[in-house]
N, C-alpha and C positions, 0 to 999 in steps of 0.2 A: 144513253147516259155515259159509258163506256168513252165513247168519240168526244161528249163532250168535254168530258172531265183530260182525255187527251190531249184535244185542241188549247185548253187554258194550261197545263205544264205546258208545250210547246210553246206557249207565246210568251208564259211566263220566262220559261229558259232563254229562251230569244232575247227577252226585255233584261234579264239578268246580267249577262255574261260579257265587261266588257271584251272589245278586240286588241286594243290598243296593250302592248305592256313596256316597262321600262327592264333594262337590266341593274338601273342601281337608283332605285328607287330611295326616297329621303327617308330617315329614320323618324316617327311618330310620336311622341312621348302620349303617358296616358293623358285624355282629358281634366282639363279643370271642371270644377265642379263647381257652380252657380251658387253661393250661398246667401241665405235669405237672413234679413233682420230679426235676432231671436228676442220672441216678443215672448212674456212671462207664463209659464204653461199656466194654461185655467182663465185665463185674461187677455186670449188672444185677441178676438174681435174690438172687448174696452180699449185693449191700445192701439190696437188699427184703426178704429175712429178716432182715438185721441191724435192719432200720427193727422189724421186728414186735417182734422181742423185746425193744422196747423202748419200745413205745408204750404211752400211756395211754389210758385206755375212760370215765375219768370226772371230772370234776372239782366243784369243790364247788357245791353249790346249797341254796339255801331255800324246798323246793315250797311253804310256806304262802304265799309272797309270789306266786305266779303267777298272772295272768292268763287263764284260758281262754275268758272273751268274745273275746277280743283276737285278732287276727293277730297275729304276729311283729313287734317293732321295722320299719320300714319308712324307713331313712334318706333315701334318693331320693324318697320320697314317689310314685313311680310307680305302687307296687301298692297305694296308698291311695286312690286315684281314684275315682271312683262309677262310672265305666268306664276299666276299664283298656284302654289300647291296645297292639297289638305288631306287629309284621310276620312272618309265617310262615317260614319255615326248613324246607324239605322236605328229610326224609332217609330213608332203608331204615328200613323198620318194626321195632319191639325189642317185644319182648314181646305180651300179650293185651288189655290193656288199652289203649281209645280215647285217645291222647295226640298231642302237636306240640312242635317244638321253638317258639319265638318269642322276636324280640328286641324289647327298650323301645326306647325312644326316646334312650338313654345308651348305646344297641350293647350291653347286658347280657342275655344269654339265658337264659332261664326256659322251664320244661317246664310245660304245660296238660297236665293230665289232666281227661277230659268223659265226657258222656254220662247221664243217666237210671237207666240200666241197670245199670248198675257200682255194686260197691258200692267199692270201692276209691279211690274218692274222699274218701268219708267215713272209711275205715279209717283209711288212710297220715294224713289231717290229724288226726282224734284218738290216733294211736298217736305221731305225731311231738311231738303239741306237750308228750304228757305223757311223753317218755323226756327231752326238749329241760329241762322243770322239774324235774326228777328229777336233774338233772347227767350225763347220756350224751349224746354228741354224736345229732343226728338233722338230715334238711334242714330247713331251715324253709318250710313248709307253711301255704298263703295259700289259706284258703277264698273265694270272692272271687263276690261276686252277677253279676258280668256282666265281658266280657274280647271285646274287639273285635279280631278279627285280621283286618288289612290283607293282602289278597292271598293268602286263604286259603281253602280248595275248602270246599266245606257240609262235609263230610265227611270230614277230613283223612286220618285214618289207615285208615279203609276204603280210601280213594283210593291211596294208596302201597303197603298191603297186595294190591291188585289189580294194579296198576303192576309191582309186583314179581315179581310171580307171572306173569304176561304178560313178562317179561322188560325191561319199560319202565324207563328213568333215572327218578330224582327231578324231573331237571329238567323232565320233561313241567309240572309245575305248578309250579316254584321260582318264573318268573315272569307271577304273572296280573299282571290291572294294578293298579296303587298304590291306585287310587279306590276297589277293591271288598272290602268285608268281610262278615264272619261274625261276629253275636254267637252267645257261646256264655255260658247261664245256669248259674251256681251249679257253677265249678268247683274244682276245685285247684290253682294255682299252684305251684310249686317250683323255690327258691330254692335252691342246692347251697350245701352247709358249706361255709364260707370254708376255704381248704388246697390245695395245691397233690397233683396225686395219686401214691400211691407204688407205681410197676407195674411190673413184669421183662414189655416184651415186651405177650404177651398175656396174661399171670398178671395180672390185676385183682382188686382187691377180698382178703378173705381169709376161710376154713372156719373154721367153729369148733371142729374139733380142732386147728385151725393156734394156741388160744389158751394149749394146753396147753407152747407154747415160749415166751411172754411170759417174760421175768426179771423176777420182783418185786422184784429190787437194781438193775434200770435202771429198769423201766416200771411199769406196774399191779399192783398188790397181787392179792395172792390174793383178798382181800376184794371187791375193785371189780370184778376179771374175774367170780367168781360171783353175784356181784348182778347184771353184766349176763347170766349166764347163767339166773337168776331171771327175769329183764323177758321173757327171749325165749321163756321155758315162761309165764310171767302175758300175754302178750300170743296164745299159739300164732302163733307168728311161724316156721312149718313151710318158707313157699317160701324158703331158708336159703342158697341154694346161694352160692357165691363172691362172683357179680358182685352182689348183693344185700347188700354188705356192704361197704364202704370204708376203705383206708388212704392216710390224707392227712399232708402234711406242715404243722407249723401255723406255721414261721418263715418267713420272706420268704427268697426266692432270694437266692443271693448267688455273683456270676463267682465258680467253680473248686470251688466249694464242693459235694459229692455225696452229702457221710455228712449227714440230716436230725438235727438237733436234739432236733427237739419234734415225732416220730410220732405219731397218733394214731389209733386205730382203733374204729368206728360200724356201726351197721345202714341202711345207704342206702336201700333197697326196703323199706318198710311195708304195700303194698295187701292184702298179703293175711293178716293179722290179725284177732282176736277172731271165732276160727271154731271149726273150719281152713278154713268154708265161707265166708268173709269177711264178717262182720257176719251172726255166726247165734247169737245167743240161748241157746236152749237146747245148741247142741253147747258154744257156751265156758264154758259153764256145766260142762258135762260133764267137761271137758278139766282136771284135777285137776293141781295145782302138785308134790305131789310123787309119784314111781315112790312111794317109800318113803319115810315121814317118820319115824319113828325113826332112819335112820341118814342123813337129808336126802338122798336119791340122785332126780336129775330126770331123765327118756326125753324123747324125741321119738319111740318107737317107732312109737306110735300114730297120727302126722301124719301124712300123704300123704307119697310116697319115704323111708319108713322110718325119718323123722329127717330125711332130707338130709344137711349135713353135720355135723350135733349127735349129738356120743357121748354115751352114759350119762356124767352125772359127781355126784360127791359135793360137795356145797355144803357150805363149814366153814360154822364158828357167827359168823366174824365178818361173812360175807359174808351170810347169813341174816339179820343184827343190820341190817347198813345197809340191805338193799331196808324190812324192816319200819321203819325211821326215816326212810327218805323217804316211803314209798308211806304212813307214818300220817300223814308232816304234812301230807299234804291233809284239807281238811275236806270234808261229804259235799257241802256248796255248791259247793267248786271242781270235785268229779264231776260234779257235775249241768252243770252250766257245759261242761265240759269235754265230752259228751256231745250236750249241746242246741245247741253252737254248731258241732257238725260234722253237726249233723243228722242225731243216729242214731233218731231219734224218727219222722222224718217220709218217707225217702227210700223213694221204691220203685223199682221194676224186674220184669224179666220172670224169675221164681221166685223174687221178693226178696218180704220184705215190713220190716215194721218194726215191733219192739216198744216200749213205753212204755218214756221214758229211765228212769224210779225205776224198772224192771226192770234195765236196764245197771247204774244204781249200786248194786243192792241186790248181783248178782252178783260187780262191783266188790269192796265192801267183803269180803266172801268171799272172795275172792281171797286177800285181803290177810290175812284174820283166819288160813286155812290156813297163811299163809308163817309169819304168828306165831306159831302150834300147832305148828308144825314144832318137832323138833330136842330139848333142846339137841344141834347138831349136834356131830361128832367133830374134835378140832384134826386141821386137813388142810394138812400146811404142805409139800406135795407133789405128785405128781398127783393131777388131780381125778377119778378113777377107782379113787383109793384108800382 
């Protein structure tokens, strides 16, 4: 016991302690602090349903004009750097994927997702940037060659996954010292949608049968709710569950103020996309847009947990009309772009491998020709089960 309780310190110190140090490392400011839409105490939940049933899922966009060499607009110019800096933020570990909190140098905090191994690096930034051009909200997602964090263990989230599991606080490693960093190569950065977030409690995020209460005379059309529920069968966007999903508020606080204006509701969590095995070729190929195309009906039966929280629903014809008029106004250059610059061409890993991006796009366009074969679907100006 003695040995073994030695071997895990050793490995842990190991996994802790960067090598690297700077002598004049950037100055930190504290973190900003995430704040949430304050919703009337004793009335939280009534007006987090009120917020849903009246939020919007899309607004207008021109995918031919889009960028996919490009990162994201980058106002602060921070995450445009040839190395970007941050200081680490250790907290309880969320999910399977290798990630860290880190804040810039403007006390702005962004989430690194790393690692080799993972394909979900490459998912979430090709799956984000093109729901982001398409007019759906998505975070904005920083493929980024190199990200230097200040005071952060080789290993971050193995290190707190261990920690955790041992019973140990964060703080064991909140403070290494200022001088020493970890480059980490060819990450994902993640920038959260600007919005303030809309929660009862610990009800986060919202299911997708939760869309079937949108009001199309307050919030999103019938038309815009099924086209995002098109994206999320063309993407197999399966890990669905709640917290993978966000409802944010898009108007600025305002003292006394509790009912949100301008709801809006996204797909937050992208990693695990174009599968169900994330960045797998032949299965999303596999993975057919519709249950049923004569009567336009989409499943998740077939994904991993049954669907999760996606019901069978019937897609109308006008919502069928809009995904084929944005998803055709890309040209086969902006997929290739859009592919080659998240690096689905070249990433490997351990049971990973990588197919040639004109395989991605030939699939792609498939996709897309299916959604247009679909239908004419039936007027559905009711539940989408009907």
């Amino acid at each position: 016991m003695a040995l073994t309780a030695g071997v895990v310190v050793t490995a842990v110190t190991v996994a802790v302690v960067p090598l690297a140090h700077d002598a004049s490392p950037p100055t930190f400011p504290a973190p900003h602090e995430d704040k949430a839409w304050p919703l009337a105490s004793g009335h939280e939940q009534k007006q987090r349903d009120a917020a849903l049933r009246r939020a919007t899922v899309w607004t207008s966009a021109d995918p031919a004009a889009a960028d996919f060499k490009s990162n994201p607009p980058d106002p602060s110019g921070l995450l445009s750097e040839p190395v970007v800096r941050c200081r680490y933020l250790s907290d309880a570990p969320r999910g399977t994927t290798p990630k860290f909190d880190c804040v810039l140098t403007n006390g702005e905090v962004v989430k690194v997702k790393y690692g080799w191994a993972t394909a979900e690096v490459h998912a979430e930034v090709a799956a984000s940037h093109l729901l982001t051009a398409l007019g759906f909200g998505a975070d904005e997602m920083f493929f980024l060659p190199r990200v230097r964090c200040f005071g952060c263990p080789r290993f971050p989230f193995e290190v707190t996954q261990v920690l955790h599991r041992l019973g140990a606080r964060p703080a064991v490693v909140r403070r290494l010292p200022d001088d020493r960093f970890v480059d980490f190569d060819w990450v994902a950065v993640e920038r959260r949608f600007p919005g303030y977030e809309i929660a009862a409690g610990d009800h986060k995020g919202w299911a997708w049968w939760e869309l079937d209460r949108v009001d199309p005379s307050a919030g999103a059309s019938r038309a815009e709710l099924d086209a995002l529920r098109l994206m999320a069968r063309f993407l197999a966007h399966w890990d669905n569950k709640a917290s993978n999903q966000r409802l944010v508020c898009l108007s600025p606080i305002v003292e006394g103020e509790t009912t949100c204006p301008r709801p809006f509701a996204f797909i937050h969590d992208l990693g695990a996309t174009f599968g169900p095995d994330k960045i797998h070729l032949p299965h999303w190929e596999a993975t057919r847009i519709w249950a049923d195309a004569k009567p336009c009906r989409v499943s998740m039966k077939d994904m991993p947990y049954d669907g999760g929280t996606f019901p069978d629903a019937g897609i109308s014809e006008a919502g069928r009309a809009l995904a084929v008029r944005q998803l055709g106004a890309l040209s086969e250059t902006q997929i290739t772009d859009l592919f080659e610059a998240a690096h689905f061409g070249t990433f490997r890993g351990w049971h990973l491998r990588a197919w040639p991006v004109s395989e991605w796009v030939r699939v792609f366009c498939a996709k897309v020709d299916e959604i247009r074969g679909g239908g004419p679907c039936p007027d559905r100006s009711s539940h989408p089960s009907h």
